[in-house]
C-alpha positions as CSV (number, residue, x, y, z in Angstrom):
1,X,7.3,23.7,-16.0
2,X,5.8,21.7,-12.7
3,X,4.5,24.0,-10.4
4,X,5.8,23.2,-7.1
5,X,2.8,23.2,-4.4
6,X,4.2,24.5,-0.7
7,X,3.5,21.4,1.9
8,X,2.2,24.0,4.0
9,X,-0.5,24.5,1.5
10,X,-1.0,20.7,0.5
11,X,-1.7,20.1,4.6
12,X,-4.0,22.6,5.4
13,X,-5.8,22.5,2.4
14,X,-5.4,19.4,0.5
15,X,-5.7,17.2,3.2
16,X,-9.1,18.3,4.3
17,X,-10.5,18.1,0.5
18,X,-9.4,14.5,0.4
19,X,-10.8,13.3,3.8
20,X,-14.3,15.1,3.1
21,X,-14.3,13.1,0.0
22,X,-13.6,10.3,1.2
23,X,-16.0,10.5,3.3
24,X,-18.9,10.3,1.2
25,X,-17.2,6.7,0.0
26,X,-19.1,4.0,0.0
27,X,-16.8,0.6,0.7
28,X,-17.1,-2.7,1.2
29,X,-14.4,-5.5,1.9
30,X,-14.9,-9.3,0.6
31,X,-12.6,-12.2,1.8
32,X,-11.6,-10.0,5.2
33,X,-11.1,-13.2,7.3
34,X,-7.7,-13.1,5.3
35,X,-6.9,-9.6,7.6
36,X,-9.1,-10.6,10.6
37,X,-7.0,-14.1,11.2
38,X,-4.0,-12.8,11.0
39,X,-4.5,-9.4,13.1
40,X,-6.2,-11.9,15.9
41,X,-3.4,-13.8,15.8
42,X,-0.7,-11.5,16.3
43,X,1.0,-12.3,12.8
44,X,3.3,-9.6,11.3
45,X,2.6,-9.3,7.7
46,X,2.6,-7.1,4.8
47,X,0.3,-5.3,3.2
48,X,1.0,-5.9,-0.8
49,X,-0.7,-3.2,-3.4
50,X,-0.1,-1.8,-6.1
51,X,0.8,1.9,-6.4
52,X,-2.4,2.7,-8.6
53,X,-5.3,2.0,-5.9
54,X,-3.0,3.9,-3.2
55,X,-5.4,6.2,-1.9
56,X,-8.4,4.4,-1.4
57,X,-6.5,1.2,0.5
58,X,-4.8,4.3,2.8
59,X,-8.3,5.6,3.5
60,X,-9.8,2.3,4.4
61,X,-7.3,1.3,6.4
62,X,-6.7,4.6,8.4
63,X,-6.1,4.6,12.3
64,X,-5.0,0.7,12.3
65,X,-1.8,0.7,13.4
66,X,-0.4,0.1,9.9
67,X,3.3,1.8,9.1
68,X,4.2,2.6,5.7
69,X,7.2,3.1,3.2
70,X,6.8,6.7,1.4
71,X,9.3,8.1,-0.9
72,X,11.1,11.2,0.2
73,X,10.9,12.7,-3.5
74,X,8.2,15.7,-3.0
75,X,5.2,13.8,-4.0
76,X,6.2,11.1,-1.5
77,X,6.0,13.8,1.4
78,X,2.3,15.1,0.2
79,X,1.6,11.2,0.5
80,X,3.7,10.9,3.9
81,X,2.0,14.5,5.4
82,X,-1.2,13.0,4.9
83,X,-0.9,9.3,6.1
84,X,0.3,11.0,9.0
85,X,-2.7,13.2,9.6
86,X,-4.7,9.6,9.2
87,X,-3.2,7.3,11.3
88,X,-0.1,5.9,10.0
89,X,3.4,5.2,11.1
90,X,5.6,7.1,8.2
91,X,9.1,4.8,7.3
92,X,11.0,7.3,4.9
93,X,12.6,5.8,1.8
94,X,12.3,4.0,-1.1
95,X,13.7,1.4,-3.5
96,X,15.5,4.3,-5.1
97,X,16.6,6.5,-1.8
98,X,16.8,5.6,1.3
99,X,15.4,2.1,1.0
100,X,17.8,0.4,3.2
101,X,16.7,2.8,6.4
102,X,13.0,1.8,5.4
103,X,13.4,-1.6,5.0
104,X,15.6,-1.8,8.7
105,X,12.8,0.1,10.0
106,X,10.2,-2.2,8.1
107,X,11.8,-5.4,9.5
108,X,11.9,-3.7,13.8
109,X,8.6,-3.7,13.1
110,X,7.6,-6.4,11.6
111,X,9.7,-8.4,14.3
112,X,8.0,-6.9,16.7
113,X,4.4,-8.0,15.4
114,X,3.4,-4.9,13.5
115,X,2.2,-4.6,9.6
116,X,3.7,-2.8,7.3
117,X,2.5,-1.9,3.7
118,X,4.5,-1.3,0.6
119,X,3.6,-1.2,-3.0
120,X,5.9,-3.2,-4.9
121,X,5.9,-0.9,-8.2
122,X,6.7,2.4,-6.5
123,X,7.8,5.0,-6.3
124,X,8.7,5.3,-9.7
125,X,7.7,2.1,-11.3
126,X,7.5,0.2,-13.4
127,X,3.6,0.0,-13.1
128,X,2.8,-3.2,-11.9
129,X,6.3,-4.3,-11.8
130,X,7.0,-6.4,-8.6
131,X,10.3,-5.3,-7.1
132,X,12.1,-7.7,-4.7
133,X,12.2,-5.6,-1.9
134,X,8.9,-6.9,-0.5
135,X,9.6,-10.1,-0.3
136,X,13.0,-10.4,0.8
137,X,11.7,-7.5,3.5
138,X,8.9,-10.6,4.4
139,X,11.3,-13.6,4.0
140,X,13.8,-12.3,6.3
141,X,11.2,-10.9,8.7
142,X,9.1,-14.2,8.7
143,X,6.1,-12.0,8.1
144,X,3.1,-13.0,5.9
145,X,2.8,-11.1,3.1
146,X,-1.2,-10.1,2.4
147,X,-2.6,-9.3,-1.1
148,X,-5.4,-6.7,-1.4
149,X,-6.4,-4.6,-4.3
150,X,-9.7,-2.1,-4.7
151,X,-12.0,-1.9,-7.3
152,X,-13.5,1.6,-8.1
153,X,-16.5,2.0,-9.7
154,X,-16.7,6.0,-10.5
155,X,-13.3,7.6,-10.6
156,X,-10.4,9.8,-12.2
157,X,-6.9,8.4,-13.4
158,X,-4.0,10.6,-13.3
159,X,-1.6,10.4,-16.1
160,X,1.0,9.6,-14.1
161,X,3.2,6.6,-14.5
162,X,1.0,4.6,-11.8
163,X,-2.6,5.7,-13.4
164,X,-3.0,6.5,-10.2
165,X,-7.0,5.9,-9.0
166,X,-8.4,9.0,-7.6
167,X,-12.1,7.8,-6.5
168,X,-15.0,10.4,-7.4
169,X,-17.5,11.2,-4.5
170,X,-19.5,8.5,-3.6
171,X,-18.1,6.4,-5.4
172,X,-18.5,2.2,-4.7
173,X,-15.2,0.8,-3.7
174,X,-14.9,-2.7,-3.1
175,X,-11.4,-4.0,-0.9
176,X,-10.7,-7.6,-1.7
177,X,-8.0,-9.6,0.9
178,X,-5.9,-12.5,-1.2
179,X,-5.1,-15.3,0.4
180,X,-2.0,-14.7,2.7
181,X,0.9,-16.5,2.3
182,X,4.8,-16.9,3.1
183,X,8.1,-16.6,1.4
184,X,10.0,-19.5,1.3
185,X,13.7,-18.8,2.3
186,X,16.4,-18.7,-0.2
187,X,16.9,-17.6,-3.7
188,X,14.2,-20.0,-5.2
189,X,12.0,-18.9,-2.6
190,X,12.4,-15.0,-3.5
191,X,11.6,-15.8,-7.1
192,X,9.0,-17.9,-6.3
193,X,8.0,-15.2,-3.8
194,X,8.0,-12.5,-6.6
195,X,6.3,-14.4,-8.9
196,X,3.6,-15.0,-6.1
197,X,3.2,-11.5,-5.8
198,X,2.3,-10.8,-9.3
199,X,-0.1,-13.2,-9.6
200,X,-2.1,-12.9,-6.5
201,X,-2.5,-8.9,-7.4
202,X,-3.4,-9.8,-11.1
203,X,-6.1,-12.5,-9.6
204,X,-7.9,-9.9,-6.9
205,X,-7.8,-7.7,-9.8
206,X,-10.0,-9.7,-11.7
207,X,-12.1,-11.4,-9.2
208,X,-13.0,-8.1,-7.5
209,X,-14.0,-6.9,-10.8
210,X,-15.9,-9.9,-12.2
């Protein structure tokens, strides 16, 4: 039996735990020109991550203007209650409910110069499984799409689907920015696009651990 957590108690509570952990975090981004360039140039693009490294990417990039697609399944509310509390603007939905109301509200804003982030295994995965809704969201919008993974160097994994990364405090986390790129429009551009996706993740992965 799951035992059901009241939001009430997940805000006033959980919340705070998280942030005072987080505090004690120690980051560090490599390759941020990738973000700098495209924020001083006014270029909507999206965030790409996978579901896993969730919670330190939200706490590094807190209070920077960056709107994000949460599921509305219960989990996806904790997630959405607490984004909110750190800066985000919440789009409700998901590949599985509610994704077309997301993904209208994804593209307003990308046309209107904003940056969105969306992990393209959740909510449910597969893990690591890049769904298409990324990168038609970014071909139709004409928005960059940004790769950018963290590396953790003391943490705990859930045993959930995603393995999701819960950092330890103090941990070293290092962000890594891919190199941004487009999506070609078209059918061969969204496969190419998804493939592009995949490999870009799988590549910070490994750089940022090396």
């Amino acid at each position: 039996m799951k035992l059901r957590v009241p939001r009430t108690v997940v805000r006033s509570i959980g919340g705070p735990v998280v942030s005072a952990a987080a505090s004690t975090w120690r980051m560090s981004a490599e390759d941020e020109l990738h973000r700098s360039s495209l924020v001083a140039a006014k270029q909507p693009f999206v965030f790409l991550l996978w579901h896993e490294v969730l919670l330190p990417l939200l706490w590094y990039h807190r209070h920077q203007g960056v709107a994000i697609v949460v599921s509305e399944a219960r989990e996806g509310r904790y997630l959405g209650d607490y984004a909110s509390r750190i800066g985000y603007t919440l789009l409700p939905g998901s590949s599985t409910r509610g994704g077309t109301r997301a993904l209208l509200g994804a593209m307003r804003l990308l046309r209107d110069g904003g940056i969105v982030a969306i992990t393209p295994d959740g909510p449910r995965g597969p893990r690591r499984a890049v769904k298409p809704g990324l990168v038609r969201l970014a071909q139709k919008a004409g928005a960059a799409v940004l790769p950018v993974h963290a590396a953790v160097d003391s943490a705990w994994r859930l045993s959930s689907w995603d393995r999701m990364v819960i950092p330890k405090p103090f941990a070293r986390i290092r962000v890594r920015y891919g190199q941004p790129f487009t999506v070609a429009p078209g059918d061969d551009g969204l496969r190419e696009g998804v493939e592009r996706c995949a490999g870009a993740l799988l590549s910070l992965e490994s750089e940022t651990l090396s």
